[in-house]
C-alpha angles and dihedrals in degrees: 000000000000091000090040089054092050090057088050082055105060098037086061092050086043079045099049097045082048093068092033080067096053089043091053093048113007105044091141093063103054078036076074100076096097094057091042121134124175086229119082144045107343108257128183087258079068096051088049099045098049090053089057094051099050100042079058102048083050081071092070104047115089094204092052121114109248136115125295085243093081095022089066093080095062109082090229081074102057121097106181128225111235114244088354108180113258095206099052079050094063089037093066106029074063098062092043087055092047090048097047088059091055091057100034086059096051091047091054090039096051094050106042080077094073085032084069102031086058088049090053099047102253100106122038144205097271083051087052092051099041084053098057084045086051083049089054099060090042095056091059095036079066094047094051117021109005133005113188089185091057094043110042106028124011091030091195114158105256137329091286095063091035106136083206106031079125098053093079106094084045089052087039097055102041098109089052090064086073092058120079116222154086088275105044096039100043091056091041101051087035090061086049090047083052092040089054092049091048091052100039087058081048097057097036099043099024088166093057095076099037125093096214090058098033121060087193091071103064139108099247086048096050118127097173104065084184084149090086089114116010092054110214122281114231112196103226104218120167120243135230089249096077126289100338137136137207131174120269 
């Protein structure tokens, strides 16, 4: 999964300095996306915008090959613990929760203030879309070297126990919501349709996505090895017995 996840990563960099081509010398083309329809001769907006949207549709398909991370959700995933606590369970699905609003807040935050320069004039479409091309190595860059949101807000081990790993096409499209057509609408309500879906299984099958109610989650049972390089996080709390501290 490690090395499958390397060659994503550099067809979305191949990918991103593919349409960083077209922004340097062909703006007027990815300017086109408002005026954008399925129908008609086959453009590179076509070819973008079909990678987006199945790279998206791979989210809800539980055979598909993807990370654990995302897997986790599906119930064919979930090993239980034998005789797991319930109320660390809530415990923690509370401070995930807690956590996830802190980051859905600076995303938006932070990106409201596109959202406006775009509305003023200062930014355009081509910029939008560079952006959300910008979003989508990023997301992997998370996945596979650094990942701020781990770090320095939610503080979960590593990608397979993330409490967001399928935020990542919502947080991706964002700036497209500012952009009014067929293209831009149709990715960025498809990631909320897949955020919705993401939550509603959270809220519903809590014990699905942590490690302490799901066997499949751990370490010694991990498939992926996708820490190669961004070694796990482990949260330091201090425990009831002195001054010590053990990984969440």
């Amino acid at each position: 999964m490690f090395k499958k996840y390397i060659l994503h990563y550099i067809f979305r960099v191949t990918f991103f300095l593919y349409v960083l081509y077209l922004y340097l010398f062909q703006g007027e083309l990815l300017s086109q996306i408002a005026f954008f329809r399925l129908h008609g001769p086959i453009t590179p907006l076509h070819l973008i915008w079909a990678v987006f949207m199945v790279e998206m549709l791979m989210q809800i398909l539980p055979g598909s090959h993807v990370s654990m991370g995302c897997l986790k959700q599906f119930k064919r995933n979930y090993t239980p613990v034998p005789h797991y606590d319930r109320a660390k369970l809530f415990d923690h699905v509370q401070t995930m929760n807690l956590r996830a609003i802190w980051v859905l807040l600076a995303w938006l935050g932070a990106n409201a203030v596109f959202g406006l320069l775009y509305l003023a004039g200062i930014l355009g479409v081509k910029d939008l879309v560079m952006l959300t091309l910008f979003y989508y190595v990023c997301d992997m860059t998370c996945v596979l070297f650094f990942c701020p949101f781990q770090r320095f807000f939610m503080k979960n081990r590593c990608c397979v126990t993330c409490r967001i790993f399928n935020w990542g096409h919502f947080m991706m499209f964002t700036p497209m919501l500012f952009i009014r057509s067929f293209f831009s609408w149709s990715l960025f309500f498809t990631s909320i349709l897949l955020l919705i879906r993401w939550e509603y299984v959270y809220v519903k099958y809590p014990e699905r996505f942590w490690e302490g109610s799901n066997q499949s989650l751990s370490c010694k049972n991990c498939h992926d090895k996708m820490c190669r390089i961004k070694k796990p996080f482990y949260e330091k709390r201090p425990v009831s017995s002195g001054s010590l501290e053990r990984p969440d």
